[in-house]
C-alpha positions as CSV (number, residue, x, y, z in Angstrom):
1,X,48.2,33.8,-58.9
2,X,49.6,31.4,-61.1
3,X,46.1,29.3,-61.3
4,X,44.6,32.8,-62.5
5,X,46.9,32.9,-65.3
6,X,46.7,29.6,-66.7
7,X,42.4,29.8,-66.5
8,X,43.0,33.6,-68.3
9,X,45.3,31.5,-70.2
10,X,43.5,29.1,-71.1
11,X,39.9,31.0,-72.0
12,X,42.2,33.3,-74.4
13,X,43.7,30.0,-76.3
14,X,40.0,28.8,-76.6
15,X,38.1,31.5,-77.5
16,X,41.0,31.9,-80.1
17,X,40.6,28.6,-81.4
18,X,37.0,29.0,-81.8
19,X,36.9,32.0,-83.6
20,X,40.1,30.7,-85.6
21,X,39.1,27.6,-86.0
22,X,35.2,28.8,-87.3
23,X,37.2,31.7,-89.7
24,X,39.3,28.8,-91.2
25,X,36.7,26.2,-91.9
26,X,34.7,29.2,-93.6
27,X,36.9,29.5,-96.0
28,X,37.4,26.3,-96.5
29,X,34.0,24.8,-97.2
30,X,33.9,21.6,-99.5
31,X,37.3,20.3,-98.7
32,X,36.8,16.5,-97.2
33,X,39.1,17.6,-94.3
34,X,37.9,19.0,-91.1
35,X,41.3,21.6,-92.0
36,X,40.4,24.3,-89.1
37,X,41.3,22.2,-86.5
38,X,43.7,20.7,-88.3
39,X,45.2,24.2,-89.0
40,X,44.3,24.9,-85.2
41,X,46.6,22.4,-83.8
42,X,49.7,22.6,-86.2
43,X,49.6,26.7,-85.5
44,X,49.6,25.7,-81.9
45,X,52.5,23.6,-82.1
46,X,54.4,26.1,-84.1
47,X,53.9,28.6,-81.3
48,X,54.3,25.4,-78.4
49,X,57.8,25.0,-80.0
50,X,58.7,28.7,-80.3
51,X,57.7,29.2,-76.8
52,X,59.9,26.4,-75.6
53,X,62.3,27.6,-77.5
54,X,62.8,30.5,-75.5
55,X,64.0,28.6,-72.5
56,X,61.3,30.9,-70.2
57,X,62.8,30.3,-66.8
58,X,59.7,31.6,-65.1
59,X,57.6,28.7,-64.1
60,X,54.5,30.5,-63.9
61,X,54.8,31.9,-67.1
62,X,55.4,28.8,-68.2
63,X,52.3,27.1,-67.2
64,X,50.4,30.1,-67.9
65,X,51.5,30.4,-71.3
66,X,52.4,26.5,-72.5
67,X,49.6,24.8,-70.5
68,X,46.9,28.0,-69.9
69,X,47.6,29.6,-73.3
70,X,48.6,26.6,-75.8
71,X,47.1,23.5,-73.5
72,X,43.4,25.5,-74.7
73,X,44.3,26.4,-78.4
74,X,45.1,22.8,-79.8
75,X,42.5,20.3,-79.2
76,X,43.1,16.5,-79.4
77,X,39.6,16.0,-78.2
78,X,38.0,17.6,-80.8
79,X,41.0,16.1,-83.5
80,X,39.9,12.9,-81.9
81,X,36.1,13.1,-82.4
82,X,37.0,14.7,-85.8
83,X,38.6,11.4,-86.7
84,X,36.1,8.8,-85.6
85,X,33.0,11.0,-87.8
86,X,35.4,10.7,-91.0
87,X,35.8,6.8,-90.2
88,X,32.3,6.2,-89.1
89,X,31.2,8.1,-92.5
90,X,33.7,4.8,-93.9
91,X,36.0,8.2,-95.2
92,X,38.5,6.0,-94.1
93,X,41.2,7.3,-96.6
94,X,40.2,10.7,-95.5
95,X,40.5,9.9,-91.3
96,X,43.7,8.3,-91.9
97,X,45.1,11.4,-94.3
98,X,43.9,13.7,-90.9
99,X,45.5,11.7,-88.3
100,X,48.8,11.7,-90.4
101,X,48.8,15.4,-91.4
102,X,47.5,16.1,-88.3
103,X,50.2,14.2,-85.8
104,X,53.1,14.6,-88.4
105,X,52.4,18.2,-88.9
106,X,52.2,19.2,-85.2
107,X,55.5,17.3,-84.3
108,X,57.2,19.0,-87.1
109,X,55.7,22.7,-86.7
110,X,56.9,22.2,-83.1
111,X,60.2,21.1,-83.6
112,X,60.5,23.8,-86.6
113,X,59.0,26.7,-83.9
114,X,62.0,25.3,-81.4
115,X,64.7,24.6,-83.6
116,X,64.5,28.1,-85.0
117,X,64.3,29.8,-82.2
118,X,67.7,27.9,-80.5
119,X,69.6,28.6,-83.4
């Protein structure tokens, strides 16, 4: 039952990050950032960190929701590729500006998402 969830899970988190992550880069044609993902990830970890937050003792809603759900919504894979296209187009200011916002803006989203929720 529980490996049900997680693949439910999981193609809910990616379609949403598709069609977020499609909306969001869209609107934002022009800018030298690939910001949909970036947006993507850093909403992800907002909502990573609120769920944990909530101290879910269920274990299957757990993995259905942190690693089904939020495990298929953020993307380092397509973060990663994301950054190496910047760099091998020598953006190199601009790979280096995504990796920072990118990594410093998902640990903080998360820890914001679970502080505020454990307050």
């Amino acid at each position: 039952m529980t490996l049900a969830g997680i693949f439910i899970g999981g193609g809910l988190g990616a379609m949403l990050r598709f069609w977020l992550g499609n909306v969001i880069t869209a609107k934002t044609k022009g800018l030298s950032l690939p910001i949909g993902i970036l947006t993507v990830n850093i909403l992800g970890a907002l909502g990573l960190g609120i769920f944990t937050g909530l101290h879910v003792a269920n274990a299957s809603v757990s993995l259905i929701i942190g690693t089904g759900f939020f495990g298929a919504f953020t993307t380092f894979s397509t973060f990663s590729v994301e950054s190496i296209q910047l760099l091998m187009a020598k953006r190199v200011i601009e790979s280096i500006l995504y990796i920072a916002l990118t990594l410093c803006g998902s640990l903080l989203a998360f820890w914001c998402g679970c502080w505020t929720i454990t307050m």
